[in-house]
N, C-alpha and C positions, 0 to 999 in steps of 0.2 A: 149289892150290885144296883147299879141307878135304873131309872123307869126305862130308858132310851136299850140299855143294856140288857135290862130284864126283858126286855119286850123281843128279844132276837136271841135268848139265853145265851149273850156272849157271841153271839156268831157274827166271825166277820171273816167271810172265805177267803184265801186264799185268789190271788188273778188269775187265771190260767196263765195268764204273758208271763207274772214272775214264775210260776210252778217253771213252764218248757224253759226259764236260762237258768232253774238253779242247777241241774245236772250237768250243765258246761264245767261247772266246778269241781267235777266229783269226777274220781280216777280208782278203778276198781282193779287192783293189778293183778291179786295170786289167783291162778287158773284153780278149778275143781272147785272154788269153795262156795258155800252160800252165804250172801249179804241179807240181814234185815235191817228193815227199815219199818222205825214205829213212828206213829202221829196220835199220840193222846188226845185230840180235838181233832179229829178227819174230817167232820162234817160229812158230805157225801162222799168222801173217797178219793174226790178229783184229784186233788192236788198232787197226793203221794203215786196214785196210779200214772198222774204226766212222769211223775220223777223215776219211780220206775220202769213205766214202759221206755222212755228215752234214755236212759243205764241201759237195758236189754235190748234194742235197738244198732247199740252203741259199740257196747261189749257181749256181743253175741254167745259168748262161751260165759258165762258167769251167771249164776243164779240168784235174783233176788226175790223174799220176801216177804211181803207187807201185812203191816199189822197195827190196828187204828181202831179208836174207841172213840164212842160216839153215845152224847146222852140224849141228845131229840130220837125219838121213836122212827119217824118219818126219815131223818137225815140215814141213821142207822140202818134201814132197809134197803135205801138208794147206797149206804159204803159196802153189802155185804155184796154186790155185784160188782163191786169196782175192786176190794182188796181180799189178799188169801184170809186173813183172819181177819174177824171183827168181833168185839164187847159193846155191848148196850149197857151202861154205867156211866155212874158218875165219875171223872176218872180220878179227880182228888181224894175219894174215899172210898171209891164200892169194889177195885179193881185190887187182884192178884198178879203184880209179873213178874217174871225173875230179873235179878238183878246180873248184869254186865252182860248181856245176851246182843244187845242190838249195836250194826255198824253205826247207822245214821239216826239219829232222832232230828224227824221235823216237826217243830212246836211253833203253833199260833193259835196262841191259846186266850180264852176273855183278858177283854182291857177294862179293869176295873178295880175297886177295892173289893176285898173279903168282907169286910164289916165296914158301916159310916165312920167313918172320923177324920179330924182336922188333921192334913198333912202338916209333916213338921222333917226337918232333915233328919233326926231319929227317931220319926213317928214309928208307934207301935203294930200300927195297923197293917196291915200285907197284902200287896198288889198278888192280884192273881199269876200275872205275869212270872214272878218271882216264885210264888207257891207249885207251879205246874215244873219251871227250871229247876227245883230246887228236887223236888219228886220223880222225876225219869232223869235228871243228871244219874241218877244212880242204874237207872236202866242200861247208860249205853256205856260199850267196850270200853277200855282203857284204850286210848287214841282213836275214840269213835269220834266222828266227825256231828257238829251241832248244827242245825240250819233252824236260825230263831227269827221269825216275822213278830214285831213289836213296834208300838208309839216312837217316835226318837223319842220323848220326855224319860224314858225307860232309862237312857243311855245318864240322866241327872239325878236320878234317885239313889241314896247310898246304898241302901242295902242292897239294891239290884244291880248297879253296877262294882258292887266288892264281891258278891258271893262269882258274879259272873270273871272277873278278873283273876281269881282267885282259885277256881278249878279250872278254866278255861284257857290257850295258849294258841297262837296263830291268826288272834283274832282280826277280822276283817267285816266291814261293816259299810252297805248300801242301804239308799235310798230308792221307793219306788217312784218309776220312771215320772215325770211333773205331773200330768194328767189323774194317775193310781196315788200319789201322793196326795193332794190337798184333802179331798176325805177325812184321813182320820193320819195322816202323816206318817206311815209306815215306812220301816228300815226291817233288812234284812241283815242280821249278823250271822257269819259263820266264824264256827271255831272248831278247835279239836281240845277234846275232852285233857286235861293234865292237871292235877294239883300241882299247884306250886306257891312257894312261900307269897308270900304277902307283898307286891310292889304298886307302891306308891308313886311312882310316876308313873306305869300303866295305866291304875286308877286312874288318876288326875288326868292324864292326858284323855282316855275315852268318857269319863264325865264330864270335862270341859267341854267335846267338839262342840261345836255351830254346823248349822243344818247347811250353812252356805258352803262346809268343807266337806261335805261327803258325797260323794260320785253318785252317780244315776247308777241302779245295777244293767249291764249289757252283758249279751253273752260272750265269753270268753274264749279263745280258742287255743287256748292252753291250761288246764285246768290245774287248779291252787291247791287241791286236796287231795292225797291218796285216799279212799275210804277203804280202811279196813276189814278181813271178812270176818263173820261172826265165828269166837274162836274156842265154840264148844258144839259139838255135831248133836249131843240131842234137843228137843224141842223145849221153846222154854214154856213157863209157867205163863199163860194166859186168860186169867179166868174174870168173868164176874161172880164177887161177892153180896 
């Protein structure tokens, strides 16, 4: 991880402004069930608490919840106040969770390489970005919905835009609004979880875009996503190791 990265271990929060319009997106339909929602990088909690409290707000009958790991000590203390569960770990290695447990996973995770090296279009080297999607894709349901805060440059990298192509279907991709943008040029992709074969105009078409064709994210008022409820009643596996 570089000096500027090292020095905030990867932290770059979440707006609150984007957190309150991503639930415009999200449509929780079957009554009685409970939804969770995990964020492997919560940081203090905020994010996923706007997204829950505003689902619960929303859909007054429907139960969701949250579940977030956090490796700064300090940030950690400030998430166990904000979410039902929380881990203090590393979450790329120190964590236990079960697998296909969770409706939504929201990931905004370090922008950064894993190890120094010269990018190359099949560089060997692995964006965080990718390392964290590639490790709680397996977390969430079969048709769990993905709400991914990333670089646009994310959207031109092969390996991250084929593995994301590649299990992912529905997909839908904003920019944060001008102001939130210049910083560090965040986009918001949502998708719902599906493998599916290999297409190469997908690819090509969301590796190609220009920053100049992708909408501002606004809230919506007709929401794009059923989120599915979590579709096993006991509790899953959430541990630090």
């Amino acid at each position: 991880m570089r000096p500027a990265a090292q020095k905030k271990m990867g932290y770059y929060p979440t707006p609150p402004e984007i957190a309150h319009i991503i639930p415009s997106f999200l449509k929780p339909d079957e009554k009685g069930k409970v939804y969770r929602l995990l964020d492997p990088c919560c940081g203090k909690g905020t994010a996923l608490n706007i997204i829950s409290q505003k689902l619960s707000e929303k859909y007054r009958f429907k139960k969701f919840k949250t579940y977030g790991v956090e490796l700064d000590l300090q940030r950690y203390t400030e998430a166990q106040a904000m979410l039902n569960h929380t881990i203090h770990a590393d979450a790329l290695t120190e964590t236990r969770i079960s697998n296909e447990y969770f409706s939504l996973l929201f990931l905004n995770p370090p922008y950064d390489w894993e190890q120094e090296s010269e990018e190359t279009y099949y560089s060997n080297s692995t964006r965080y970005e990718l390392s964290f999607l590639q490790k709680y894709t397996e977390k969430l349901r079969p048709d769990g919905i993905l709400v991914f805060i990333v670089p646009f440059s994310f959207l031109s990298r092969y390996s991250c835009c084929s593995f994301l192509t590649s299990n992912y279907s529905h997909i839908k991709i904003f920019k944060f609004p001008a102001e939130l943008y210049k910083p560090s040029k965040q986009i918001v992709i949502f998708a719902r979880k599906q493998t599916l074969p290999y297409d190469h105009q997908l690819f090509k078409t969301i590796s190609e875009l220009k920053e100049e064709e992708i909408e501002e994210i606004t809230e919506v008022t007709r929401p794009f996503y059923e989120l599915p409820p979590s579709n096993i009643l006991k509790e899953p596996r959430f541990t630090s190791v």
